[in-house]
Steps between C-alpha positions, in 0.01 A plus 500: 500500500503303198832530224459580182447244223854646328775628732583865499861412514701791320451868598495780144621782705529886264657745808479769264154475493442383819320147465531158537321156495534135515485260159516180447830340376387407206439793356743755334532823385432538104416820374576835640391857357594828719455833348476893670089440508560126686512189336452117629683122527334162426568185685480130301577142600867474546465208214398763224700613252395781351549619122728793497361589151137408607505905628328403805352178692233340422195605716447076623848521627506829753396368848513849644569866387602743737494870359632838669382781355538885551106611628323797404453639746785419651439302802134474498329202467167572558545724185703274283175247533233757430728537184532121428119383601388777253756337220353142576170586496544654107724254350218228712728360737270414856619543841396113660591582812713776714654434842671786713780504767724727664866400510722492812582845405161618473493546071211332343535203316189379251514136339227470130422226376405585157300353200637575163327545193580144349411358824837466655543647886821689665553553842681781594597653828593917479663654749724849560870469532626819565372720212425199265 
């Protein structure tokens, strides 16, 4: 098994959520938003320094934005992306590719890559977590 080109060396743990995952050092925690309906953090190089005034980081500088968010339907994924692929599809956001897999405790997890409508491309992986 090969390593990874950047060690996974500190663990972001939320236990009131029920989550964790490995990061690399050099990375930090910037930008937080949590309201009732969810809300999400954004990770930078531990080097930035970001503008307090700036309201927000520059879009070059996130390396990785993890959101939670309260579904609707509550706990029901399958659902959540019937809602989201018909959003994409009308603002013209594509769905490049969709990969499937059941977690160790047998919820579904789905990983998008995604091609935006200026070209750019997201990845992101959806899961359950209790109700969100």
């Amino acid at each position: 098994m090969s390593s990874p080109a950047v060690a996974l060396d500190v663990v972001y743990n939320d236990p009131e959520i029920g989550y964790a995952f490995d990061y690399p050092s050099s990375w930090k925690v910037a930008y937080q938003e949590m309201q009732a309906r969810g809300g999400y953090f954004q990770f930078v190089r531990t080097d930035f320094q970001p503008d307090p005034s700036a309201g927000g980081l520059p879009a070059e500088e996130i390396l990785l934005q993890v959101a939670v968010y309260n579904l609707d339907p509550k706990g029901d994924l399958e659902a959540f992306l019937g809602q989201r692929y018909l959003a994409w599809d009308i603002s013209g956001i594509g769905v490049k590719e969709e990969k499937r897999w059941t977690r160790v405790d047998g919820e579904l997890a789905v990983q998008l890559i995604l091609d935006g409508t200026e070209g750019d491309q997201a990845m992101l992986i959806l899961t359950v977590v209790g109700e969100r």
